[in-house]
matplotlib code that plots the C-alpha trace (Angstrom):
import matplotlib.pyplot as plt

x = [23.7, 23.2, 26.2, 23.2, 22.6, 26.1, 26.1, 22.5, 23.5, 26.6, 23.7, 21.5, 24.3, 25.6, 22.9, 20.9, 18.4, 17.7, 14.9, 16.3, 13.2, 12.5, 15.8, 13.3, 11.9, 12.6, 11.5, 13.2, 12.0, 10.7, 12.4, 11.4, 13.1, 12.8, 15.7, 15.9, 15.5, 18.1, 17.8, 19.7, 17.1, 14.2, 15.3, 15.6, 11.9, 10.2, 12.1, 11.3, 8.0, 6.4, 4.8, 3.5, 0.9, -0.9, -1.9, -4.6, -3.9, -4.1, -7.9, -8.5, -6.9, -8.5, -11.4, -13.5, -11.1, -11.8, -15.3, -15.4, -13.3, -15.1, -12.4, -10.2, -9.9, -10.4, -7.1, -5.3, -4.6, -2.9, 0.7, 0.6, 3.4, 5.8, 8.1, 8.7, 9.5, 11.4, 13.6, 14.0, 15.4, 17.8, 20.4, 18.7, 19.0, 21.1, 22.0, 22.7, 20.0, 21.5, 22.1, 18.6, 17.5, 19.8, 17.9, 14.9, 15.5, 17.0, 13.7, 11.9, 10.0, 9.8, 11.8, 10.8, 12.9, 11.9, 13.5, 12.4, 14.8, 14.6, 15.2, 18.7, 19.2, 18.7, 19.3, 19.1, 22.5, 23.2, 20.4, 21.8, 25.1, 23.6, 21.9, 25.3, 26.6, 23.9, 25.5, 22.3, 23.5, 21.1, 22.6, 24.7, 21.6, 19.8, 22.4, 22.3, 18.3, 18.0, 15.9, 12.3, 10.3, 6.6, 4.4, 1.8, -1.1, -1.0, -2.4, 0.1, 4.1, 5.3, 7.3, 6.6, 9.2, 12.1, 12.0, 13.9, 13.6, 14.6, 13.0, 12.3, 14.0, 12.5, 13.8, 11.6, 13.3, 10.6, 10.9, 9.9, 9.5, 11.3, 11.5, 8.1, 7.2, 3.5, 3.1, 4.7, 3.9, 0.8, -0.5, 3.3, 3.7, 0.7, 0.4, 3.9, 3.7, 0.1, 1.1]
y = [15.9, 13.3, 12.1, 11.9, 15.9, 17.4, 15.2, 16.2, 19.7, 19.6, 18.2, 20.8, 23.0, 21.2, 20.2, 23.4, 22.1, 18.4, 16.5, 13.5, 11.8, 11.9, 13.5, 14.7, 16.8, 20.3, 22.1, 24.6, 24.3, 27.3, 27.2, 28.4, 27.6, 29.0, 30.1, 26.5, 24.7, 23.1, 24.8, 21.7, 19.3, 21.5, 21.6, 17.6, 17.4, 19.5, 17.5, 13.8, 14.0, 17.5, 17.2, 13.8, 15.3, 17.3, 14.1, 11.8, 9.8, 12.8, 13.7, 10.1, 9.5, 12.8, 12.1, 9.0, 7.1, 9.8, 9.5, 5.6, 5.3, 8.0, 7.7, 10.3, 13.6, 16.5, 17.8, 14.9, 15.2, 12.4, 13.5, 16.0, 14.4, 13.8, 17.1, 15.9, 12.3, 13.0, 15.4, 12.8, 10.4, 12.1, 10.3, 6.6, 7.8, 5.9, 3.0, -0.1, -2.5, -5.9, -7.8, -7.6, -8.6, -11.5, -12.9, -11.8, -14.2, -16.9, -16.9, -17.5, -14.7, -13.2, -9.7, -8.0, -4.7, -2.1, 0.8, 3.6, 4.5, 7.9, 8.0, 9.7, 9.2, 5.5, 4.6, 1.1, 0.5, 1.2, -1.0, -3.9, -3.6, -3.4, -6.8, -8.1, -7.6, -10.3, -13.4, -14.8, -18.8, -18.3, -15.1, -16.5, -18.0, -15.2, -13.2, -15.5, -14.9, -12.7, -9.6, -10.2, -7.4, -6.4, -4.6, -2.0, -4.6, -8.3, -6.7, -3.8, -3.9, -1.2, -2.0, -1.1, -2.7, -5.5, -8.1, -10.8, -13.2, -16.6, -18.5, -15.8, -12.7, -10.4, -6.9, -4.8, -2.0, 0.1, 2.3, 5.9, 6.3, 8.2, 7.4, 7.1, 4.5, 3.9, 8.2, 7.8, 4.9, 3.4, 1.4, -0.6, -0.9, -2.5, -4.8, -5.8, -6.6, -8.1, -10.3]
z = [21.5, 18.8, 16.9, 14.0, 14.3, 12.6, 9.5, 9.0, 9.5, 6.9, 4.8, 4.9, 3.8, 1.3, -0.6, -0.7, 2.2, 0.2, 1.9, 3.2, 3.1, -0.7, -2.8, -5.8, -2.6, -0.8, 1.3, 3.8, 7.4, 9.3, 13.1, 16.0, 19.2, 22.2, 24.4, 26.8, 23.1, 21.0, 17.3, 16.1, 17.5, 16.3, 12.9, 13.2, 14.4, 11.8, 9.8, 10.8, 12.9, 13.0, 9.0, 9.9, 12.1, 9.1, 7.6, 7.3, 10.1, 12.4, 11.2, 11.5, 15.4, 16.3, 14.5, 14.3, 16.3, 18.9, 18.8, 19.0, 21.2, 23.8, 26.4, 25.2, 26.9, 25.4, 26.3, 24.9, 21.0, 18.4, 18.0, 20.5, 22.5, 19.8, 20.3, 23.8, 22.4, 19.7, 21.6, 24.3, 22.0, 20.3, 21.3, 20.0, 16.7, 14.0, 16.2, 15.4, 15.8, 14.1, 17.1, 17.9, 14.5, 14.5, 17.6, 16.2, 13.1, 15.6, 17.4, 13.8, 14.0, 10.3, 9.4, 6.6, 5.8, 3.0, 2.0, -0.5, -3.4, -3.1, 0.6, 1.3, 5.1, 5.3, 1.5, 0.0, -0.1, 3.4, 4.0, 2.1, 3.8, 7.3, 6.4, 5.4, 8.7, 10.4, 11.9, 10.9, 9.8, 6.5, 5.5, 2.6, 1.1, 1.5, -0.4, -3.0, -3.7, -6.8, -7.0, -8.6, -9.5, -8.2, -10.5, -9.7, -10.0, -11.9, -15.1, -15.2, -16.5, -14.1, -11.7, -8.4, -6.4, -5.9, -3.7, -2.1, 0.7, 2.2, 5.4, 7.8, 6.4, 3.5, 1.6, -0.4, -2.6, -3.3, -6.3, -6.5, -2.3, 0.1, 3.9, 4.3, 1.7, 2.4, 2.1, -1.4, -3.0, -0.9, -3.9, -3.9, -1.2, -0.3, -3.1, -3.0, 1.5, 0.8, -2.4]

ax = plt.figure().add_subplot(projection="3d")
ax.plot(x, y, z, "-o")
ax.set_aspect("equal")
plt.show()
């Protein structure tokens, strides 16, 4: 089982059943398991994947996509898999990935990491600290960059996000978003990754 599955659980508890995803959110997961079923990993899926599949990218993949694409079966429906995945790779979760992103930054290829402020389970500061740990040779001028601010739009004073970057590697902080930052705040996100 998942080293990632008993803190979640001691969170659930604690916290009166906090969404991880968004800390202003709640919302208490109905479980169903059957007997050959982990109730641990089911909770974990309705969690993380299960809600993301009464959205508007499902009526999109299973809609129009579907239809243009006209090589889809029937049988065969967007998201319909993702149980099986998810419960599959259980294990995967929370490991560390900053070896790879050191050679990915080696190679030149730009990096861009953003994290919503209101996400719990992979907050911002555990974010910056995973970036400290990079043997990337840049990594002390990248530290030294100051956050700038992003607004909503170029007329508007709200800011949407922070921002910094050097060479190849970039972090957005973006304010009033949970885990799933382009469901929360679409219009930051997408001005601040596009501008």
């Amino acid at each position: 089982m998942s080293s990632l599955i008993y803190p979640l659980l001691s969170l659930f508890q604690n916290t009166d059943n906090v969404n991880f995803y968004n800390i202003l959110a709640k919302k208490s997961p109905d479980l169903k398991a059957s007997k050959h079923e982990n109730i641990h990993l089911i909770k974990l899926y309705q969690r993380h994947v299960e809600r993301l599949h009464k959205d508007s990218l499902s009526d999109l993949m299973n809609g129009p996509i579907r239809k243009k694409l006209t090589i889809i079966p029937d049988s065969v429906t967007w998201g319909d898999q993702s149980k099986e995945v998810f419960l599959h790779m259980a294990d995967d979760f929370m490991k560390p990935v900053i070896d790879i992103v050191d050679a990915l930054l080696a190679a030149n290829v730009n990096v861009t990491v953003y994290n919503g402020q209101l996400d719990l389970i992979v907050d911002t500061m555990g974010q910056e600290a995973w970036v400290q740990k990079l043997k990337w040779p840049k990594l002390k001028q990248f530290s030294r960059q100051k956050w700038k601010a992003l607004h909503v739009s170029p007329e508007s004073s709200e800011t949407a996000a922070f921002h910094k970057s050097y060479e190849n590697l970039a972090f957005y902080w973006i304010l009033k978003a949970g885990h799933m930052c382009s469901n929360h705040e679409a219009e930051s996100v997408h001005w601040g990754l596009i501008n």
